[in-house]
PDB file of N, CA, C and O in Angstrom:
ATOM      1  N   UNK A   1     176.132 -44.477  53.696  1.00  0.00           N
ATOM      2  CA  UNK A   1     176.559 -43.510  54.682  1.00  0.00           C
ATOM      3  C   UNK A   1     178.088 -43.421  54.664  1.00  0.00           C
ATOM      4  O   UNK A   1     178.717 -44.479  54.635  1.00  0.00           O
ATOM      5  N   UNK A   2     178.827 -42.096  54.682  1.00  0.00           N
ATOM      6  CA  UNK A   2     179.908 -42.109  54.157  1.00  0.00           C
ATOM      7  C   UNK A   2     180.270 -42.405  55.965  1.00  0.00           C
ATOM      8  O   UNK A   2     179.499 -42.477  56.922  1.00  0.00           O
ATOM      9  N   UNK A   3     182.233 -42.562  55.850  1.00  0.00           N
ATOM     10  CA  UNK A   3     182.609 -42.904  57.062  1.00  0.00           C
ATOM     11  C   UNK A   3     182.314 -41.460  58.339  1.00  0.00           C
ATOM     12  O   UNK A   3     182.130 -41.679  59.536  1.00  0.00           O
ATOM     13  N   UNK A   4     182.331 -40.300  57.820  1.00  0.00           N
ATOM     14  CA  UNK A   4     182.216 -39.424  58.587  1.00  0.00           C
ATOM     15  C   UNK A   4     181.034 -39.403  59.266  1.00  0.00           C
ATOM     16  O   UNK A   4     181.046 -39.059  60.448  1.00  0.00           O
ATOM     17  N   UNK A   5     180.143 -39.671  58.795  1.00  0.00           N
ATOM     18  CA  UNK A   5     178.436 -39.641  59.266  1.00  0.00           C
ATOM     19  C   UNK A   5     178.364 -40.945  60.444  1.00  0.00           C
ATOM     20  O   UNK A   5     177.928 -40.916  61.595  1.00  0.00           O
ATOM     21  N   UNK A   6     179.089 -42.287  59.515  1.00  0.00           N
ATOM     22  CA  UNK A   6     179.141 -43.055  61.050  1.00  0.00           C
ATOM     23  C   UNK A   6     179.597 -42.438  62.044  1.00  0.00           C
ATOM     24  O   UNK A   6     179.103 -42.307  63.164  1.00  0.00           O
ATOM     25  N   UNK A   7     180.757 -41.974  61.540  1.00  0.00           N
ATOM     26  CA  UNK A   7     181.556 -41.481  63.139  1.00  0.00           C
ATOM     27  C   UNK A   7     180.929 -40.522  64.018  1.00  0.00           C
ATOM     28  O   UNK A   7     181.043 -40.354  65.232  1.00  0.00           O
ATOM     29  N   UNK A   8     179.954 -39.679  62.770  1.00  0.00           N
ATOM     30  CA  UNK A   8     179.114 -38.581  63.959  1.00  0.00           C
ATOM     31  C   UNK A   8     177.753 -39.217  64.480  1.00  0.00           C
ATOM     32  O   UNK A   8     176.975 -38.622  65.225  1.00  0.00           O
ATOM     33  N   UNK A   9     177.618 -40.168  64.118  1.00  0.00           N
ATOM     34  CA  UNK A   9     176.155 -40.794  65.304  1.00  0.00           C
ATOM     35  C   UNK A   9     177.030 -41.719  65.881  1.00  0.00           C
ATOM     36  O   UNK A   9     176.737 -42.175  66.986  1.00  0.00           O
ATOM     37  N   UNK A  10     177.976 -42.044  65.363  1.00  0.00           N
ATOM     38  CA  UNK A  10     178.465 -42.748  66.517  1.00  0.00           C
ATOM     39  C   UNK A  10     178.867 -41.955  68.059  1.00  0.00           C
ATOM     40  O   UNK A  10     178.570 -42.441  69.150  1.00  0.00           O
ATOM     41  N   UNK A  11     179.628 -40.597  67.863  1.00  0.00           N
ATOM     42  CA  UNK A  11     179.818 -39.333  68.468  1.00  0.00           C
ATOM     43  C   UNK A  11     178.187 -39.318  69.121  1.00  0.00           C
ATOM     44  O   UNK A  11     177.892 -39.850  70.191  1.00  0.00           O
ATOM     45  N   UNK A  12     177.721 -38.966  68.689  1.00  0.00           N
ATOM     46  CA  UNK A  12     176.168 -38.223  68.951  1.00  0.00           C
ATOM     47  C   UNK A  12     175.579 -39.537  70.205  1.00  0.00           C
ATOM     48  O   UNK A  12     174.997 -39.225  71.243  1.00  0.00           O
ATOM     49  N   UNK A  13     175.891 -40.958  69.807  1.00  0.00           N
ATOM     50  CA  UNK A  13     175.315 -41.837  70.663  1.00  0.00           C
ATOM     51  C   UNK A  13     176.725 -41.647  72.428  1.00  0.00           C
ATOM     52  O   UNK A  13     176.438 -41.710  73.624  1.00  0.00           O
ATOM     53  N   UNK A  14     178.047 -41.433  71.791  1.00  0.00           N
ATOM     54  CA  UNK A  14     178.707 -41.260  73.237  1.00  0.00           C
ATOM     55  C   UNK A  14     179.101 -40.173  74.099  1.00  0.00           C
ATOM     56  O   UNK A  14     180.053 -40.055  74.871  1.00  0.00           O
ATOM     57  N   UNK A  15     178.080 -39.350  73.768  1.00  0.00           N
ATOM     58  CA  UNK A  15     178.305 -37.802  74.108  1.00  0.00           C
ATOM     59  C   UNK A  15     176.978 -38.425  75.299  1.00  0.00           C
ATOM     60  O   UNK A  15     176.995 -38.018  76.461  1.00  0.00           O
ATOM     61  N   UNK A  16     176.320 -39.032  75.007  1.00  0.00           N
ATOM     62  CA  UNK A  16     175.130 -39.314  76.165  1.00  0.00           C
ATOM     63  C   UNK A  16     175.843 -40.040  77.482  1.00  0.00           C
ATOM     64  O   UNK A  16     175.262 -40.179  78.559  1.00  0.00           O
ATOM     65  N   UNK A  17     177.274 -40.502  77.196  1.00  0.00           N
ATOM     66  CA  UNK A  17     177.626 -41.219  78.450  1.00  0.00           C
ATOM     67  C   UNK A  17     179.198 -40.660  78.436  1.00  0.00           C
ATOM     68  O   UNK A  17     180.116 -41.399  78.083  1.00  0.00           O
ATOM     69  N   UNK A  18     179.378 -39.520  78.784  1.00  0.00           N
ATOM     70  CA  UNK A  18     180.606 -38.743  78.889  1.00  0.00           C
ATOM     71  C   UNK A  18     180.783 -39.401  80.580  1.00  0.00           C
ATOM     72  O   UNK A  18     179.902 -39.663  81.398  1.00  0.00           O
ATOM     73  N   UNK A  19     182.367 -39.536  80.690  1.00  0.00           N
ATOM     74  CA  UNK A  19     182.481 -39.256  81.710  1.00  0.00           C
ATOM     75  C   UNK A  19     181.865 -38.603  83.177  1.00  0.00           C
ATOM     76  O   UNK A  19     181.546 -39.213  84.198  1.00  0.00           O
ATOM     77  N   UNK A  20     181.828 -37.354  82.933  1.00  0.00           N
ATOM     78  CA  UNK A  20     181.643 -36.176  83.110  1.00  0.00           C
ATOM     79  C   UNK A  20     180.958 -35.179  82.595  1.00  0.00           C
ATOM     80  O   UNK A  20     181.356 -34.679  81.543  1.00  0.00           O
ATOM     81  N   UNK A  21     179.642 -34.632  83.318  1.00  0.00           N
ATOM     82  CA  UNK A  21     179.005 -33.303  82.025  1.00  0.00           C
ATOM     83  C   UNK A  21     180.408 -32.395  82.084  1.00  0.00           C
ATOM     84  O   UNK A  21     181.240 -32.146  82.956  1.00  0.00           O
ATOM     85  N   UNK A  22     180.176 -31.963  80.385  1.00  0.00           N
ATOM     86  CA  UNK A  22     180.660 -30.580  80.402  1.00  0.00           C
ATOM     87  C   UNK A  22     180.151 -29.226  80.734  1.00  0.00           C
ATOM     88  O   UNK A  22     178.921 -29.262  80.724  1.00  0.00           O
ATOM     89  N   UNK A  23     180.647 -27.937  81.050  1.00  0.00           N
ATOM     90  CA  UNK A  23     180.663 -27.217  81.210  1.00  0.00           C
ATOM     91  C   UNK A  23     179.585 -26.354  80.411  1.00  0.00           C
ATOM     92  O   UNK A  23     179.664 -26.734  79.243  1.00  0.00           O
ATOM     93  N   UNK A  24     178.468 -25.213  80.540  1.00  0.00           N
ATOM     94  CA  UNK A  24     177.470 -24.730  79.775  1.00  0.00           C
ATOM     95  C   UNK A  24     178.086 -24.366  78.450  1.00  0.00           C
ATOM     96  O   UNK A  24     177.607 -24.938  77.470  1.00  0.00           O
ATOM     97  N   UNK A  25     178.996 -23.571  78.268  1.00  0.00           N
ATOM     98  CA  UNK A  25     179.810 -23.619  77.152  1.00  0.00           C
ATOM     99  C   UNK A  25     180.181 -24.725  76.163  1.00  0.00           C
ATOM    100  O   UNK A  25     180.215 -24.577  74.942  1.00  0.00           O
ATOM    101  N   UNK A  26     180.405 -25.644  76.706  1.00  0.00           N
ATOM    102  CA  UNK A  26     181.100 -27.023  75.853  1.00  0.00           C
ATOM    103  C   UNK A  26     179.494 -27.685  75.290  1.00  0.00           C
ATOM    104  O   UNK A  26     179.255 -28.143  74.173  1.00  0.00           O
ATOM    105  N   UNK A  27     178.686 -27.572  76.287  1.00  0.00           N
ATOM    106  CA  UNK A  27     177.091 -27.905  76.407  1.00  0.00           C
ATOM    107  C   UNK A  27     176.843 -27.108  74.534  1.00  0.00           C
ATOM    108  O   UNK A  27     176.928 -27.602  73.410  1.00  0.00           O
ATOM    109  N   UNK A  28     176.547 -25.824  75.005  1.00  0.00           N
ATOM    110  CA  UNK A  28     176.515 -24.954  73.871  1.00  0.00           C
ATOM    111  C   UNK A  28     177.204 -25.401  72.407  1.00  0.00           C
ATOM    112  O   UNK A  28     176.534 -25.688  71.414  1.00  0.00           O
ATOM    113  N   UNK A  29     178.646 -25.406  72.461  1.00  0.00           N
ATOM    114  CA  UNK A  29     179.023 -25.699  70.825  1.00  0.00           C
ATOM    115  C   UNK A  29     178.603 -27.265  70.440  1.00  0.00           C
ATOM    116  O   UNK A  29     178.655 -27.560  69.246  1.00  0.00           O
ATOM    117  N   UNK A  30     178.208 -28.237  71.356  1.00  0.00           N
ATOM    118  CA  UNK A  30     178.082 -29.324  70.995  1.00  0.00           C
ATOM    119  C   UNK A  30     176.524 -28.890  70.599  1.00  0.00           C
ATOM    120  O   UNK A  30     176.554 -28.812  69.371  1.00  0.00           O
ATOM    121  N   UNK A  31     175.467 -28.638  70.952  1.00  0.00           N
ATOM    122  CA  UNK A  31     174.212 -28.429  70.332  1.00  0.00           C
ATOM    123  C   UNK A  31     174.309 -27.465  69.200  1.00  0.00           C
ATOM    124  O   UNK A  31     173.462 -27.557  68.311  1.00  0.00           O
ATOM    125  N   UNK A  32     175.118 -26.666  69.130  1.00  0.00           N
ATOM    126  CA  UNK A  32     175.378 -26.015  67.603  1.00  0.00           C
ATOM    127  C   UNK A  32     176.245 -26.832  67.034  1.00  0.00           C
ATOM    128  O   UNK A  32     175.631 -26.962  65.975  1.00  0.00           O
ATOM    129  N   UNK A  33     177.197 -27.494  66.897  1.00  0.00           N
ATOM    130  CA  UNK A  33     177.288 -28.077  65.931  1.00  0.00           C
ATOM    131  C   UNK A  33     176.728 -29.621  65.667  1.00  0.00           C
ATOM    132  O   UNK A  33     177.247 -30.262  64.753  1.00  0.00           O
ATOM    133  N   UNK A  34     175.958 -30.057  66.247  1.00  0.00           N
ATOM    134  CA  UNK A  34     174.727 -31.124  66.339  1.00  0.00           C
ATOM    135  C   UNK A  34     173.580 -30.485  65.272  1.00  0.00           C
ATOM    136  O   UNK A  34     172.972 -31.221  64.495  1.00  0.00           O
ATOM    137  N   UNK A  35     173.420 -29.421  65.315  1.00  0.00           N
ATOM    138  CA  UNK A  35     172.484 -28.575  64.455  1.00  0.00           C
ATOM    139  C   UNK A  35     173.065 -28.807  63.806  1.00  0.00           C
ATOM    140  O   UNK A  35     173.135 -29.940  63.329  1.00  0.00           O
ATOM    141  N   UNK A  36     173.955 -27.573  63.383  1.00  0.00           N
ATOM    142  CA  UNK A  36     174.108 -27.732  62.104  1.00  0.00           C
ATOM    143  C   UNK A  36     174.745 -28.469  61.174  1.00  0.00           C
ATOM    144  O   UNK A  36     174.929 -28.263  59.975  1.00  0.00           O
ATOM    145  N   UNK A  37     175.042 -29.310  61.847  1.00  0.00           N
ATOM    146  CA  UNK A  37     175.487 -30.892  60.913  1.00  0.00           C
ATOM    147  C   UNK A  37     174.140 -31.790  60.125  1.00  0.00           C
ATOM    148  O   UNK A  37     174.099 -32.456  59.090  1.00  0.00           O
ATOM    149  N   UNK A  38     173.106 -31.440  61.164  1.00  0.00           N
ATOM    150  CA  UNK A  38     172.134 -32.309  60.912  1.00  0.00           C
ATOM    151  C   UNK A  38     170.814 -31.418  59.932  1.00  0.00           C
ATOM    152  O   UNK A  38     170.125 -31.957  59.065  1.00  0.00           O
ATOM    153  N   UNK A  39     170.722 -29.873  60.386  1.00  0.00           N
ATOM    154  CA  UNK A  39     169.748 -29.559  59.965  1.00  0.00           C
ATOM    155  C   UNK A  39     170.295 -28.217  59.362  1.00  0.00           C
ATOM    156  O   UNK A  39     169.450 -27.534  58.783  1.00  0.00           O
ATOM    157  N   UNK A  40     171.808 -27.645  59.416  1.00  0.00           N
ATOM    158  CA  UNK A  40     172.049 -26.455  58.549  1.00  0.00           C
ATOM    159  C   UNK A  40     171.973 -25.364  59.272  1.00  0.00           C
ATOM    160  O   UNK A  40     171.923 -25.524  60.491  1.00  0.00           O
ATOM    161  N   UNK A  41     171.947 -24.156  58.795  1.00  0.00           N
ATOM    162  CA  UNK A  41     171.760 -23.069  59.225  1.00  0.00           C
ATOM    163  C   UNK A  41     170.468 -22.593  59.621  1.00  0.00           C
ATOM    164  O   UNK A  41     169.375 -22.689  59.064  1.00  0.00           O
ATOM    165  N   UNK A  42     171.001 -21.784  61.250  1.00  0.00           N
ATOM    166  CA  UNK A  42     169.807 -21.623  62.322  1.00  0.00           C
ATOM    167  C   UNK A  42     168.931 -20.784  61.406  1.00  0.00           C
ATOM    168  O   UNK A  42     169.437 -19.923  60.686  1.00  0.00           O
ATOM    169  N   UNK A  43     167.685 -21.012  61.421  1.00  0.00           N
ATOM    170  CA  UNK A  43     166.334 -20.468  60.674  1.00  0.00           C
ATOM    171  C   UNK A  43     165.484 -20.181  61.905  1.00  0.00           C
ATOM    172  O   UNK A  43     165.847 -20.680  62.971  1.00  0.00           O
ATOM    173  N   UNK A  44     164.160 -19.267  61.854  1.00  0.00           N
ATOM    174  CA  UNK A  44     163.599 -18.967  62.764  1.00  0.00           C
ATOM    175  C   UNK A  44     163.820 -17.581  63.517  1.00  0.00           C
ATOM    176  O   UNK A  44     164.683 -16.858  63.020  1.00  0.00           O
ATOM    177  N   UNK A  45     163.323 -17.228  64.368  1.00  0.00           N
ATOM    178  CA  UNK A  45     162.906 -15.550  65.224  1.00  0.00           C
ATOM    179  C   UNK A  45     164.183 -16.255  66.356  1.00  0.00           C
ATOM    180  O   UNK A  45     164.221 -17.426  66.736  1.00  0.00           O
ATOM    181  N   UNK A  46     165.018 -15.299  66.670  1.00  0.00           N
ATOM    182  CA  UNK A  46     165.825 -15.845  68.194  1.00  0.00           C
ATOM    183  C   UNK A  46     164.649 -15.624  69.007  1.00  0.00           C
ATOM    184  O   UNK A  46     163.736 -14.873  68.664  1.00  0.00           O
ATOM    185  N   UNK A  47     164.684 -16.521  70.475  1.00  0.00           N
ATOM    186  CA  UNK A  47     164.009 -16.573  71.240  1.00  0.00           C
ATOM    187  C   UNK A  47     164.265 -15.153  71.991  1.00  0.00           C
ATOM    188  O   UNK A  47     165.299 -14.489  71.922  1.00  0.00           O
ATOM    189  N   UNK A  48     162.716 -14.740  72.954  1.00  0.00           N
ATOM    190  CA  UNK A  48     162.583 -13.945  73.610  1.00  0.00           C
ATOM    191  C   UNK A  48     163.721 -13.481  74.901  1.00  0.00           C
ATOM    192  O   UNK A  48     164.549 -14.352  75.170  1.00  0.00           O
ATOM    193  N   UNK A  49     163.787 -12.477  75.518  1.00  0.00           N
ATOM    194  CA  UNK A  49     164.473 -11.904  76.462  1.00  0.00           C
ATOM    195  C   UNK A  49     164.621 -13.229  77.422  1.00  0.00           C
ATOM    196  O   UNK A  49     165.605 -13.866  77.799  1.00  0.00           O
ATOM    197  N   UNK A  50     163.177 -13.365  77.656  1.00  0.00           N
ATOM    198  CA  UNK A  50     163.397 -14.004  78.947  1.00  0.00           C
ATOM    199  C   UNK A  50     163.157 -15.525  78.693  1.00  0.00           C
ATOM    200  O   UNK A  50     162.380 -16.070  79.476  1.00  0.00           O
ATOM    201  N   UNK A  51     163.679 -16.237  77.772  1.00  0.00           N
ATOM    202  CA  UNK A  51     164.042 -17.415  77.575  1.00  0.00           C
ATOM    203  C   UNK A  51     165.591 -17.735  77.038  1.00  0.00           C
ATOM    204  O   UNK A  51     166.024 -18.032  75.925  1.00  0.00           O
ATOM    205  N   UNK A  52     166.319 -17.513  78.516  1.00  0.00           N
ATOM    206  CA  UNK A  52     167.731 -17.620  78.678  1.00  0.00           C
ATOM    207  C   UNK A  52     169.246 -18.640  77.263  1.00  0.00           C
ATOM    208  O   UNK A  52     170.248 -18.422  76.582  1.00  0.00           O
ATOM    209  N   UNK A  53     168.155 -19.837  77.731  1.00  0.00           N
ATOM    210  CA  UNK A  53     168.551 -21.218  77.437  1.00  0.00           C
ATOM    211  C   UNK A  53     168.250 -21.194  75.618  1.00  0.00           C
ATOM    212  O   UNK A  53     169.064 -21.271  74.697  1.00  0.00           O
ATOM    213  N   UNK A  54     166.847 -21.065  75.598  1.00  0.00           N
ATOM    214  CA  UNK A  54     166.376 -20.755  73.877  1.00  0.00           C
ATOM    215  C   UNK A  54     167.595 -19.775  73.135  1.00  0.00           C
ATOM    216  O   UNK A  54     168.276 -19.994  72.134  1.00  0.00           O
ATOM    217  N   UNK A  55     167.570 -18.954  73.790  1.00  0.00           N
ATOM    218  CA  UNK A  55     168.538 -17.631  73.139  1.00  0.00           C
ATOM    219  C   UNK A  55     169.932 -17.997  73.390  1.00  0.00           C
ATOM    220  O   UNK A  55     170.710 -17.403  72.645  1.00  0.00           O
ATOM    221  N   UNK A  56     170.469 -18.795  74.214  1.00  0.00           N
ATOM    222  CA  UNK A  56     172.072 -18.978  74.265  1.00  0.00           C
ATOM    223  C   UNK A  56     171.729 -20.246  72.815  1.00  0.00           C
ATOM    224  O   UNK A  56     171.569 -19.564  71.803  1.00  0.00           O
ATOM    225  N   UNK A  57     171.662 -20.963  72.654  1.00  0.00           N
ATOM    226  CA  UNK A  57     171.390 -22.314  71.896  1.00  0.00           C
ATOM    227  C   UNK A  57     171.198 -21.112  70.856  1.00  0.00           C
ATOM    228  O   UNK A  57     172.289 -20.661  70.507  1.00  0.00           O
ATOM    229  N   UNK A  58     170.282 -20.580  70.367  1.00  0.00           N
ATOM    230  CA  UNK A  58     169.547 -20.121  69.054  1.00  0.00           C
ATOM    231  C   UNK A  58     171.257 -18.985  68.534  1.00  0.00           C
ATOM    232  O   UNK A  58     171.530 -18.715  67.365  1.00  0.00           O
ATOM    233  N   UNK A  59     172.252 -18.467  69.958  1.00  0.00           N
ATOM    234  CA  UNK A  59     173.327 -17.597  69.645  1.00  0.00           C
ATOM    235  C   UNK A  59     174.835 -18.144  69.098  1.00  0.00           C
ATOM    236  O   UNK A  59     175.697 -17.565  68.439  1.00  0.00           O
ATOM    237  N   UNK A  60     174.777 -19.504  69.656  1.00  0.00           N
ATOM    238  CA  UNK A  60     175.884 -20.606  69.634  1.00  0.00           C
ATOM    239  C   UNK A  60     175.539 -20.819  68.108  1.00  0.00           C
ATOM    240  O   UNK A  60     176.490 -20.854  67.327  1.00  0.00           O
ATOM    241  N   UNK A  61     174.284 -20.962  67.630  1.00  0.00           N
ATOM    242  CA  UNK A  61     173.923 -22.080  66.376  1.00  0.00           C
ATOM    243  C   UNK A  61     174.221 -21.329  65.149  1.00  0.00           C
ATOM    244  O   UNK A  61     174.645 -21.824  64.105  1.00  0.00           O
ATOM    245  N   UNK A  62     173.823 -19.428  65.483  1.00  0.00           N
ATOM    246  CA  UNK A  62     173.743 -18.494  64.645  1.00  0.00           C
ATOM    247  C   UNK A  62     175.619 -18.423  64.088  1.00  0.00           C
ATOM    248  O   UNK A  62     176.079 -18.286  62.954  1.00  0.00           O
ATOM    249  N   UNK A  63     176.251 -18.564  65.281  1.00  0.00           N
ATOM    250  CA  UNK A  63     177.699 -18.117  64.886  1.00  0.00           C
ATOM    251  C   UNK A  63     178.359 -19.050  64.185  1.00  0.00           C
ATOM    252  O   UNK A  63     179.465 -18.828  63.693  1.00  0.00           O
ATOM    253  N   UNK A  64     177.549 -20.511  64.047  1.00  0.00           N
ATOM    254  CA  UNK A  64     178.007 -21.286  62.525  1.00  0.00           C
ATOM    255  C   UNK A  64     177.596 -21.027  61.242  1.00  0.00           C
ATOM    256  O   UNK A  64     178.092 -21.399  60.178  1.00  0.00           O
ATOM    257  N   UNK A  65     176.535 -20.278  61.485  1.00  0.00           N
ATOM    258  CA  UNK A  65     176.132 -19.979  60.297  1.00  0.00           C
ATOM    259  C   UNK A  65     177.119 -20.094  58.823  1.00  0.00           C
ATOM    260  O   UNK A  65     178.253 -19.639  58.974  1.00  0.00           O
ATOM    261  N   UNK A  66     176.884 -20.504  57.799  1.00  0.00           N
ATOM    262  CA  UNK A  66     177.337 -21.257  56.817  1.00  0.00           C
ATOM    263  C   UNK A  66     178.455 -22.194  56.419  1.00  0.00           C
ATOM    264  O   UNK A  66     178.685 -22.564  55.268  1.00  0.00           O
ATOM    265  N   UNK A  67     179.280 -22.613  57.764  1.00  0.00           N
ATOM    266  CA  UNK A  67     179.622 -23.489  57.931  1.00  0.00           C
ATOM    267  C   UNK A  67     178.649 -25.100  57.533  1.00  0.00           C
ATOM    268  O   UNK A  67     177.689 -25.695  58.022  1.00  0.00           O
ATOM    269  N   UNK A  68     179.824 -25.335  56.080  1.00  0.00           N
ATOM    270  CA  UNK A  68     179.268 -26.756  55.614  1.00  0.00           C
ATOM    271  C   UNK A  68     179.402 -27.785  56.585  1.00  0.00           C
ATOM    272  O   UNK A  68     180.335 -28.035  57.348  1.00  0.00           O
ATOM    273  N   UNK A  69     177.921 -28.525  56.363  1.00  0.00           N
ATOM    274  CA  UNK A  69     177.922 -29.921  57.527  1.00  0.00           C
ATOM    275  C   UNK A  69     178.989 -30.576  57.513  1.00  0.00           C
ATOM    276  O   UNK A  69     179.434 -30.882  58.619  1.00  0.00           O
ATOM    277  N   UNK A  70     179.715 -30.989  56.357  1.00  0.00           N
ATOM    278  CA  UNK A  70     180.909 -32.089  56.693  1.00  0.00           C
ATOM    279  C   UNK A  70     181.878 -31.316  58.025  1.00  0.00           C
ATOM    280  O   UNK A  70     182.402 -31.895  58.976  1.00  0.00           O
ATOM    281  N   UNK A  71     181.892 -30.009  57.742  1.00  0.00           N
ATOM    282  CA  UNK A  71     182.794 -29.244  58.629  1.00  0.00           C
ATOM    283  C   UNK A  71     182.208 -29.380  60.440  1.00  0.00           C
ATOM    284  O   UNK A  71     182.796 -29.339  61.521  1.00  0.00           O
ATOM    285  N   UNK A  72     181.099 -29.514  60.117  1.00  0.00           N
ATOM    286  CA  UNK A  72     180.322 -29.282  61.267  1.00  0.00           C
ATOM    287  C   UNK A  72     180.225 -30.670  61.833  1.00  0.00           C
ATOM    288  O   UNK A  72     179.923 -30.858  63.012  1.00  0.00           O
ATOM    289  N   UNK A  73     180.418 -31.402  61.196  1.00  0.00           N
ATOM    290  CA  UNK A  73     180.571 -33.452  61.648  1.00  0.00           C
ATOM    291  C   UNK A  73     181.581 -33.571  62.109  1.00  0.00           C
ATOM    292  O   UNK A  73     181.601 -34.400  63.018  1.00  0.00           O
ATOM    293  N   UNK A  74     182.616 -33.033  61.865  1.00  0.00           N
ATOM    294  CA  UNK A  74     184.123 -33.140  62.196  1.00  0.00           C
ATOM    295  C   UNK A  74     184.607 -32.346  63.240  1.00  0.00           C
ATOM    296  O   UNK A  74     185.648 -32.771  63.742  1.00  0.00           O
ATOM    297  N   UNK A  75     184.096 -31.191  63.768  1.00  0.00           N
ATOM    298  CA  UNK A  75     184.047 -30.604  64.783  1.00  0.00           C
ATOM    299  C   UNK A  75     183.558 -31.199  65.810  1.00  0.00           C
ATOM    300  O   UNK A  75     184.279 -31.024  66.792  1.00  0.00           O
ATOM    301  N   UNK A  76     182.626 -31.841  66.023  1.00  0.00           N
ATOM    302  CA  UNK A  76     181.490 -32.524  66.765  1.00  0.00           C
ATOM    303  C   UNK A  76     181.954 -33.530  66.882  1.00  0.00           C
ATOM    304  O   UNK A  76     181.544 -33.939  67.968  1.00  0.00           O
ATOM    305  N   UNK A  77     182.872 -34.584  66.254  1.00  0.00           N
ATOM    306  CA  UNK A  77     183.150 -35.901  66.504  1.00  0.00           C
ATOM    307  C   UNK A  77     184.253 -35.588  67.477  1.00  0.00           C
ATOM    308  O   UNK A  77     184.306 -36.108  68.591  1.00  0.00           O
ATOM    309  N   UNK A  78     185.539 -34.323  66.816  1.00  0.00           N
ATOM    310  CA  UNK A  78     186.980 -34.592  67.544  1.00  0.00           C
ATOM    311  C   UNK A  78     186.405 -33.810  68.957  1.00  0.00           C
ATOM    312  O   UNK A  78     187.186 -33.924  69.902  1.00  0.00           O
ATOM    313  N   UNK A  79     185.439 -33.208  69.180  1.00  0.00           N
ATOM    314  CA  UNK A  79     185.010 -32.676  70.791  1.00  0.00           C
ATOM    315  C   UNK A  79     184.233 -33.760  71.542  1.00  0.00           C
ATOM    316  O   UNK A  79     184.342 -33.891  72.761  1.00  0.00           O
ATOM    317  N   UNK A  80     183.599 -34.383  70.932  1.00  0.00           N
ATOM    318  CA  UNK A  80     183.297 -35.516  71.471  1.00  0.00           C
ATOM    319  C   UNK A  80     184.471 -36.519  72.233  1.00  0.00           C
ATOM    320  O   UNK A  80     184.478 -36.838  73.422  1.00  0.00           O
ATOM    321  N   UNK A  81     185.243 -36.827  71.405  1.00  0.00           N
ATOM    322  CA  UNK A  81     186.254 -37.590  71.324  1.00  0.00           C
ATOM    323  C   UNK A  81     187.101 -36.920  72.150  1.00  0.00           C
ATOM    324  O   UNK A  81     187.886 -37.679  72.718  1.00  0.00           O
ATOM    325  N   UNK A  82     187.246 -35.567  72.468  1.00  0.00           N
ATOM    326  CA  UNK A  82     188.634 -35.222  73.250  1.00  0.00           C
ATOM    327  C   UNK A  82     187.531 -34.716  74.778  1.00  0.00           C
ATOM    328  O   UNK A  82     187.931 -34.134  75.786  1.00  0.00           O
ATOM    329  N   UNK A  83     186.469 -35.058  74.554  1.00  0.00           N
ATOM    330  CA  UNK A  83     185.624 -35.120  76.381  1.00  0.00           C
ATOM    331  C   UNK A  83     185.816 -36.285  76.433  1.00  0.00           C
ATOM    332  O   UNK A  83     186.082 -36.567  77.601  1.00  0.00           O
ATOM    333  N   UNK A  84     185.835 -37.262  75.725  1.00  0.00           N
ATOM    334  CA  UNK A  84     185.933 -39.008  76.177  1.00  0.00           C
ATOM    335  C   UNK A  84     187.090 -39.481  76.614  1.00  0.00           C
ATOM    336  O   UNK A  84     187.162 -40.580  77.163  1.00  0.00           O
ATOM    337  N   UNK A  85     188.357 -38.528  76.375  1.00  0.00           N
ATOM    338  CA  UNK A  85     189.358 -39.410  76.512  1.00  0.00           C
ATOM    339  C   UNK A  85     190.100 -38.048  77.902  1.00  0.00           C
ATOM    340  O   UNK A  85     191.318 -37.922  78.028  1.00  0.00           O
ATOM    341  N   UNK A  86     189.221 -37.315  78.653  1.00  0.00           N
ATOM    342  CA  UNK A  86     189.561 -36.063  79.055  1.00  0.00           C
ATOM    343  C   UNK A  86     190.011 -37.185  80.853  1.00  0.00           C
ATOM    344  O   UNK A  86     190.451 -36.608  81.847  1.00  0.00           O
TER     345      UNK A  86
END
């Protein structure tokens, strides 16, 4: 496991004990780039009208679209890291 990948489960394990929740927004880019670090570009139908939450998540994930994972590990660690030290 290269050092970046530690650092993003390491990230991924202290994002569960933030200070403070963040904001629906901050909520949002951290589950898109949690995706697509881990599983790539959003695949699948966007969710329906009236599944709010499905469709913000499925809209956040779409706008990384081909953004390489290393890029997407490194995003995700320094936001992690700058809610931890907020």
């Amino acid at each position: 496991m290269s050092e970046l990948e530690t650092r993003f489960h390491k990230a991924a394990e202290d994002v569960q004990t933030l200070p403070e929740k963040p904001d629906n927004e901050t909520l949002l880019k951290l589950y898109a780039l949690y995706k697509q670090a881990t599983t790539g570009d959003v695949t699948g139908k966007r969710p329906g009208l009236t599944d709010f939450a499905g469709r913000a998540k499925y809209d956040a994930w779409k706008k990384l679209e081909g953004t390489p994972k290393e890029n997407a590990m490194q995003e995700y660690v320094d936001l992690v890291d700058k809610l931890m030290n907020q």
